[in-house]
C-alpha positions in Angstrom: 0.0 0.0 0.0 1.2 3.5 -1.0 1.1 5.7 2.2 2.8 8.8 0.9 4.8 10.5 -2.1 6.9 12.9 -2.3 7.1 15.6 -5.8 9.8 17.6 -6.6 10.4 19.6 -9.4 8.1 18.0 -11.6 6.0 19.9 -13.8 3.9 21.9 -11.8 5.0 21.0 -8.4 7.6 22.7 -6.9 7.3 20.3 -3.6 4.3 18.5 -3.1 4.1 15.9 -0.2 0.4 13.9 -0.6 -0.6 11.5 2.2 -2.9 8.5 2.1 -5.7 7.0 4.2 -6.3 3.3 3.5 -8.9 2.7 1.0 -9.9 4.6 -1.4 -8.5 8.7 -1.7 -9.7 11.0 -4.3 -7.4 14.0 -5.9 -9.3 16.8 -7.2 -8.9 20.3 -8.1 -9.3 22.9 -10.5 -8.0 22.4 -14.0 -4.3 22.8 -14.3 -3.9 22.3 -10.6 -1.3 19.2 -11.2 -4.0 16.0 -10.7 -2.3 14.6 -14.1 1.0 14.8 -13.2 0.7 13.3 -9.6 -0.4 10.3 -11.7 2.7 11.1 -14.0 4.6 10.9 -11.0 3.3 7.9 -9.6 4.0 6.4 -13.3 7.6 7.4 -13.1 8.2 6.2 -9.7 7.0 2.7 -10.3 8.4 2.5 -14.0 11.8 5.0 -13.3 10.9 5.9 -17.1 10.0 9.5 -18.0 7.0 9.9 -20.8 7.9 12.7 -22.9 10.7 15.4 -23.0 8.2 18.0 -20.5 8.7 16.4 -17.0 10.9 19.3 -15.4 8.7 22.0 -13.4 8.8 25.3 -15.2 10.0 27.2 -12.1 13.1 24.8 -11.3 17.3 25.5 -12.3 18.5 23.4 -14.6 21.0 21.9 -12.2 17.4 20.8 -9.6 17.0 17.3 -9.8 13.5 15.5 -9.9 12.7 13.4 -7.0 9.4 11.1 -6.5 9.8 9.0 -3.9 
């Protein structure tokens, strides 16, 4: 079971830290709030592949490094 991740520097979010209840935990927000790429996220932690050349967050050096854990 995933209790928590960790998003940094990945598309839209600077630092996010989400925590989970058991069972069943809904994201939602307004458009362009990040829901897609917390799945993105999820995607890259379990596969440790990045989909697509757009994965950096706008707002981060070049040198930041991207951490989902």
């Amino acid at each position: 079971m995933i209790k928590n991740i960790t998003i940094q520097n990945f598309q839209s979010h600077k630092k996010s830290i989400l925590n989970f209840d058991k069972g069943v935990n809904i994201i939602k927000g307004a458009s362009h709030s990040g829901k897609s790429s917390i799945m993105k996220a999820f995607l890259l932690g379990i596969s440790n592949r990045p989909q697509g050349l757009n994965f950096k967050n706008w707002y981060s050096k070049n040198k930041d490094s991207i951490i989902v854990s």
